[in-house]
C-alpha positions as CSV (number, residue, x, y, z in Angstrom):
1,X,274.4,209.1,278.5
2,X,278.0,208.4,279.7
3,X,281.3,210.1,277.3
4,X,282.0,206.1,276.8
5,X,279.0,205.0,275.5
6,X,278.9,208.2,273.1
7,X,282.4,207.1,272.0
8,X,281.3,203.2,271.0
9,X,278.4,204.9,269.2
10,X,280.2,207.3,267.3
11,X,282.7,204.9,265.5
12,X,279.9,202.3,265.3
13,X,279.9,198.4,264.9
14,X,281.3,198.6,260.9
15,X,284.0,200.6,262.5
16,X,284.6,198.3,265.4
17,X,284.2,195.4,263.2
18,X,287.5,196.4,261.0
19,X,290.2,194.5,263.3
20,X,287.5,191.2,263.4
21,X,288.5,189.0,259.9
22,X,287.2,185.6,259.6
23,X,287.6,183.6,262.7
24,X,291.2,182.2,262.5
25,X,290.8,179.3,265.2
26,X,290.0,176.6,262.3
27,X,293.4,177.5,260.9
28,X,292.2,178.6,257.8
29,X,294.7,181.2,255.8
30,X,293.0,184.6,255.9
31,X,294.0,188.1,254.8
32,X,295.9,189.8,257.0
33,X,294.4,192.2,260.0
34,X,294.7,195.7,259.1
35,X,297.8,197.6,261.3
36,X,301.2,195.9,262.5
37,X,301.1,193.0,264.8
38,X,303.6,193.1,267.5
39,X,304.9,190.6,269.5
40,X,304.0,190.2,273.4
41,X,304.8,188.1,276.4
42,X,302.4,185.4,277.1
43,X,302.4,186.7,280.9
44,X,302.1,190.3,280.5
45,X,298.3,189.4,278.3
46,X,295.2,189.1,280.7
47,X,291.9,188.7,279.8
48,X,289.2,190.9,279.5
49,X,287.3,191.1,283.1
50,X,283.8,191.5,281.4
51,X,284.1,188.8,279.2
52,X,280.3,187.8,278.3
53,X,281.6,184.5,277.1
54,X,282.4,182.8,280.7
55,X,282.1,178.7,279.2
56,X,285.0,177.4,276.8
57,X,284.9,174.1,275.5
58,X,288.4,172.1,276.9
59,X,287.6,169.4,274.3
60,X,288.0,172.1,271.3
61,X,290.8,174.4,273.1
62,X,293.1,171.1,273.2
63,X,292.3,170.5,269.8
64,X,293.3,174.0,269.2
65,X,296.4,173.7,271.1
66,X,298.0,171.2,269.1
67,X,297.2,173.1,265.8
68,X,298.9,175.9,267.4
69,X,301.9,174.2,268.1
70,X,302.3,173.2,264.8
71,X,301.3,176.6,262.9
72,X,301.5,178.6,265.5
73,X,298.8,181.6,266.2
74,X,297.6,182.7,262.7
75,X,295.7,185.7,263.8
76,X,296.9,188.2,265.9
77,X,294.9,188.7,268.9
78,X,293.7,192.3,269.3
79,X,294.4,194.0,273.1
80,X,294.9,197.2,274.2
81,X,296.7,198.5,277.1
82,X,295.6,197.8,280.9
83,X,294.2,201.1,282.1
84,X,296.4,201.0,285.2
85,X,299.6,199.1,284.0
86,X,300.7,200.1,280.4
87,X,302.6,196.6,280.6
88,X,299.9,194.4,281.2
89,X,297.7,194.4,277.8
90,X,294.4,193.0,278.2
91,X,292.4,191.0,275.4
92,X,289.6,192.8,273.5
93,X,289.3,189.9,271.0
94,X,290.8,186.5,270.7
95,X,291.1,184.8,274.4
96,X,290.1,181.4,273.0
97,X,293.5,181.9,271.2
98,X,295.1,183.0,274.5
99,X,294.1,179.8,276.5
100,X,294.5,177.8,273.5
101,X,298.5,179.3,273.1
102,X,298.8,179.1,276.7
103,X,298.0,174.8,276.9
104,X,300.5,174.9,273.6
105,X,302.9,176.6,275.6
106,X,303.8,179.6,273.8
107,X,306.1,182.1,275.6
108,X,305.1,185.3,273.0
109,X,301.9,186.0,271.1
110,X,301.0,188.2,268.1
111,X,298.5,191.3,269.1
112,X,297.3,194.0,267.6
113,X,297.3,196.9,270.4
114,X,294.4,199.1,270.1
115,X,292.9,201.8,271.9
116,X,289.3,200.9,272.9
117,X,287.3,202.6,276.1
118,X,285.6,200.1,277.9
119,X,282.4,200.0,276.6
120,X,283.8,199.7,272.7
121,X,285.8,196.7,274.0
122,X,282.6,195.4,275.5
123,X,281.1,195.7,272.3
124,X,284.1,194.3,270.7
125,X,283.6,191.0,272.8
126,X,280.1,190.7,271.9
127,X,280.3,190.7,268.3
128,X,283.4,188.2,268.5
129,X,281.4,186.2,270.0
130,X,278.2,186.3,267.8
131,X,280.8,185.4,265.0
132,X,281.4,181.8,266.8
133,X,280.5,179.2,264.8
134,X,279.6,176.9,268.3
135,X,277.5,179.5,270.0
136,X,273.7,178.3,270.8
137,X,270.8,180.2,269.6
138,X,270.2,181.8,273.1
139,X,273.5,182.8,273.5
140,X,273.7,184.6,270.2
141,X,270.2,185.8,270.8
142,X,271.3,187.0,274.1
143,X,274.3,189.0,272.4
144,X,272.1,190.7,269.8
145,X,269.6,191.7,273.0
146,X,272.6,193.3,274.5
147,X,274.2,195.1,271.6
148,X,270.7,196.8,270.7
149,X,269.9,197.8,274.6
150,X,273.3,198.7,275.8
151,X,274.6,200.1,272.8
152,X,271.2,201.7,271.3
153,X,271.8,199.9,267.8
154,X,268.7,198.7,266.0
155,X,268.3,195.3,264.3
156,X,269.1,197.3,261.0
157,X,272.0,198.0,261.7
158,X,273.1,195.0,263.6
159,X,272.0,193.3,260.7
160,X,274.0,195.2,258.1
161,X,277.5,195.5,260.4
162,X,277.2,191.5,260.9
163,X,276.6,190.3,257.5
164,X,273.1,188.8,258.7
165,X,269.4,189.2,257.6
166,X,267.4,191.1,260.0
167,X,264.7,188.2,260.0
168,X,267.9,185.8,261.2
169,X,268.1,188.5,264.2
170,X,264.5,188.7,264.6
171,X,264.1,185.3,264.9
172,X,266.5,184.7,267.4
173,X,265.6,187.4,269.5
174,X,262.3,185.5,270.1
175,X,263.3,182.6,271.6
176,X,264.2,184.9,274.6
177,X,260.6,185.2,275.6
178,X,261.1,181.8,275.9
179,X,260.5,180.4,279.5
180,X,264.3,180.3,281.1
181,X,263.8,176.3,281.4
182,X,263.4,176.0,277.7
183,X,266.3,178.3,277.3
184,X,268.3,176.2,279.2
185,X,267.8,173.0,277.2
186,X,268.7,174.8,274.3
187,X,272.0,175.9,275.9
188,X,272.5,172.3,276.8
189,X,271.8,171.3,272.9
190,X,269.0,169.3,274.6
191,X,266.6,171.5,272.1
192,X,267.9,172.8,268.6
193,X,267.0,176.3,267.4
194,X,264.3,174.9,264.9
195,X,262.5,173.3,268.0
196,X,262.8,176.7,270.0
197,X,261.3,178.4,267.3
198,X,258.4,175.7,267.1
199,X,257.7,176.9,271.2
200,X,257.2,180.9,270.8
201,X,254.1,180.7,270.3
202,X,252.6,177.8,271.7
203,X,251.1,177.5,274.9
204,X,252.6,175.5,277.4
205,X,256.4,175.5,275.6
206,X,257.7,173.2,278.8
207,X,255.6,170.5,278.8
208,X,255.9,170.5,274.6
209,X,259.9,170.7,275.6
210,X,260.2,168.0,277.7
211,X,258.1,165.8,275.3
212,X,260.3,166.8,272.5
213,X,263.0,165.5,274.8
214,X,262.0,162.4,276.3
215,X,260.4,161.1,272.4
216,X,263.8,162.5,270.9
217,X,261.2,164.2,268.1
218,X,262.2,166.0,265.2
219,X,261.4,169.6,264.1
220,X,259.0,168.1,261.0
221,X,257.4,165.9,264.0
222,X,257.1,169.1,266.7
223,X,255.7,171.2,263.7
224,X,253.6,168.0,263.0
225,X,252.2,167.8,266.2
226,X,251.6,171.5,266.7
227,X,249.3,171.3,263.3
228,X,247.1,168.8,264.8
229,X,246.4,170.7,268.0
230,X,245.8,173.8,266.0
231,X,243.7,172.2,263.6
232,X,242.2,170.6,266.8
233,X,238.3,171.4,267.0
234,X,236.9,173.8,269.7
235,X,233.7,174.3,271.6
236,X,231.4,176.0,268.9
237,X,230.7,179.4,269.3
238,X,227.9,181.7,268.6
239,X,228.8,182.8,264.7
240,X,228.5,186.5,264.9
241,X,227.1,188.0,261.5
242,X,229.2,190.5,260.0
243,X,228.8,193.5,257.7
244,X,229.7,193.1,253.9
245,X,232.8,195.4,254.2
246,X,233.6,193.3,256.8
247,X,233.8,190.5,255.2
248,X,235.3,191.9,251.7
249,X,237.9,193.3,253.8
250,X,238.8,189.7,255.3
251,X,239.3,188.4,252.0
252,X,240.9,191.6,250.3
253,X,243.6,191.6,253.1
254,X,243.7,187.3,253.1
255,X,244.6,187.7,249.4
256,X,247.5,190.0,249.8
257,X,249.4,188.2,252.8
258,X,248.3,184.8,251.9
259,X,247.1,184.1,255.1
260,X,243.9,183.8,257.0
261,X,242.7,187.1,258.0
262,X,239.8,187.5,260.6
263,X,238.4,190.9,262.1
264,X,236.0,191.7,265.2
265,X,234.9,195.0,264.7
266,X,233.7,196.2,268.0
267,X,232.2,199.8,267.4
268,X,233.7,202.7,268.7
269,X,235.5,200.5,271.0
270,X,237.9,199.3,268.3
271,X,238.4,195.7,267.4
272,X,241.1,193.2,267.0
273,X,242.8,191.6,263.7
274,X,243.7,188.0,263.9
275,X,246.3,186.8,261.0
276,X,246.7,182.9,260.9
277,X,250.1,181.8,259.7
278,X,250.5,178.1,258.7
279,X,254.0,177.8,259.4
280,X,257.3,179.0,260.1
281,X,258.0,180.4,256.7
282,X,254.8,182.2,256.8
283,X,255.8,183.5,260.1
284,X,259.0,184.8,258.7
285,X,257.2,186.4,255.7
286,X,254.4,188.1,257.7
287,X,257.5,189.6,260.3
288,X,259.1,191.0,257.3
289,X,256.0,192.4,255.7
290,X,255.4,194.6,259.3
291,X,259.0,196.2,259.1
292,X,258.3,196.9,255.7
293,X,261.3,194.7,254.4
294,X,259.1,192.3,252.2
């Protein structure tokens, strides 16, 4: 494991979290960042190279500009010094602030200069980004992906540092097994998260997608429609006959999740258990009862 990445991991995301208050841009008065902001040259800020946010909306950063040049930039931006020019400073959080400052035409900018290896402000840039109130559910699914692989945090803690529940996180993190077409529409707000969600588990999540699409259907009518096709009948099967245990078993465990509970006991060999969930609630409730959270 590299000295940087054992550095990131050592202060951990609370720690990294300290300089990140609630997002400024809408211009709402917060408490002030911890440490002393100091004033720096518009020119002698760059941006950070591995930004993972690469897409910023001109529409809103206009709209940001001309609060700016009203109020000016509420919350400092936090940099720290270029590794090979100690003039240059670049951003670790806040370069929808820089742009925005730079359209307003601001010569000087408030930052707070901290000293971050590159994988901390990696991580840095991740979770300021997760805290955007416009990013799309793959995006911000995307972003908890890469600050649990790269970083070697667990949903846990994730969950705790970010103020979220770790069934929010969960639930996100499964619309990455999405098919990348789906994935896209929801990144083009063609598809909300709800009707993501309604695709995991379905089998042919395109074809549903585009008809969600073309028919402009709700999430109450894609949740609808799944219903029916589950509830849809099948070719009949030869009823196996099972044991008594078997079968008290089944009930015992439907009981306690609250959910249809079938098992195929197949010997030695093993066996499978199926749990039927009725809908997305139940989903939720079952996840949380297999990490032991319920």
């Amino acid at each position: 494991m590299s000295q940087n990445k054992r550095s990131s991991l050592g202060r951990g995301l609370s720690a990294l979290m300290a300089d990140l208050q609630p997002d400024a841009d809408t211009n709402d008065t917060n408490d002030a960042p911890r440490g002393a902001p100091v004033t720096v040259p518009t020119e002698q800020i760059t941006p950070n190279p591995d930004q993972p946010r690469r897409v910023f909306d001109q529409d809103a950063l206009a709209e940001l500009a001309d609060s700016i040049r009203h109020r000016g930039v509420i919350q400092p931006l936090i940099v720290r010094r270029h590794p090979d020019d100690q003039n240059i400073y670049q951003i670790v959080a806040g370069e929808r602030r820089w742009r925005a400052a730079q359209i307003a035409q601001l010569h000087e900018l408030p930052v707070l200069i901290r000293e971050f290896s590159d994988s901390e402000m990696l991580e840095v840039a991740i979770i300021e980004n997760i805290q955007r109130a416009d990013l799309n559910a793959i995006d911000e699914a995307a972003s908890y992906r890469q600050l649990m692989s790269r970083f070697g945090h667990t949903q846990e803690k994730v969950a705790e540092a970010l103020g979220k529940s770790r069934s929010h996180i969960a639930n996100l993190m499964r619309l990455l097994n999405l098919p990348e077409q789906v994935q896209e529409w929801v990144r083009e707000e063609k598809l909300s998260a709800g009707h993501a969600r309604a695709l995991v588990t379905v089998d042919d999540p395109v074809g549903i997608a585009r008809r969600i699409i073309e028919k402009g259907m709700s999430v109450r009518e894609v949740e609808a429609l799944l219903r029916k096709k589950s509830d849809a009948p099948t070719k009949p099967r030869h009823k196996e006959e099972k044991d008594a245990d078997t079968r008290a078993l089944e009930g015992d465990l439907s009981a306690t999740l609250k959910m249809r509970v079938q098992i195929k006991h197949a010997g030695q060999d093993g066996g499978q258990l199926t749990i039927t969930y009725r809908d997305l609630e139940q989903l939720d409730r079952l996840c949380q009862i297999l990490a032991g959270s319920a």
